[in-house]
N, C-alpha and C positions, 0 to 999 in steps of 0.2 A: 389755924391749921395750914400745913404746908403741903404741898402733892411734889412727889418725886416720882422720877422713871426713870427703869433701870433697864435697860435696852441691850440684850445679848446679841453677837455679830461676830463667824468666825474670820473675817478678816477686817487688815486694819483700815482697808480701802472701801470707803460708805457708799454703798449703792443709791442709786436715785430716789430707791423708795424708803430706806433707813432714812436717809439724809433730810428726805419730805417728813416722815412721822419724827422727828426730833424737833425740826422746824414747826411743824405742829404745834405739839406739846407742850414746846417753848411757848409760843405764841398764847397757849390757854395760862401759861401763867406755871407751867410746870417743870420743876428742875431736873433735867435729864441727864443720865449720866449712861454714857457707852463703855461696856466692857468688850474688847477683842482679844480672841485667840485664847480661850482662857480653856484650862484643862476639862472643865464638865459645864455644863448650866449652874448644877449648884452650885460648884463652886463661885461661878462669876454672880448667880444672885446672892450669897452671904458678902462676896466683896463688896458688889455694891449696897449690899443693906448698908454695909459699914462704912461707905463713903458717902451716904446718903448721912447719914447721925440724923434719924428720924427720931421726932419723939413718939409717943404712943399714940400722942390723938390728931398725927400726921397720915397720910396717906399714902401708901410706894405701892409702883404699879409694877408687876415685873410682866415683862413680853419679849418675844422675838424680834428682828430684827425686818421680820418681811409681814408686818402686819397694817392695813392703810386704816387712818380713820378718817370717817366720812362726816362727821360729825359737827357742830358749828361750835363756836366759843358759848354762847348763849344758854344751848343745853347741855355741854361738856359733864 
């Protein structure tokens, strides 16, 4: 099984705190993928489902752009 994240952010310039929850995410082992400036959310979550190419018994996480996790690798 594979885990993606599909990370929405209205511009293309990554704030400290996107920039930390990607670096995150990465680091648990998950493929993140940032969409900017896109016309709605849903729109930018169907893109990135689609650029994810998840299978069914994968994981995608969809979230905003200003959310922190506090979390460790260990219990992710």
């Amino acid at each position: 099984m594979k885990a993606y994240a599909v990370i929405c952010t209205r511009t293309r310039t990554l704030s400290a705190l996107t920039s930390g929850l990607a670096q995150k995410l990465s680091s648990f082992g998950v493929m993140v993928k940032i969409l900017a400036e896109q016309p709605s959310i849903f729109s930018a979550y169907e893109k990135g489902m689609d650029l994810c190419d998840a299978e069914p018994k994968d994981l995608v996480i969809f979230c905003h752009d200003d959310l922190q996790l506090l979390d460790n690798r260990a219990s992710f």
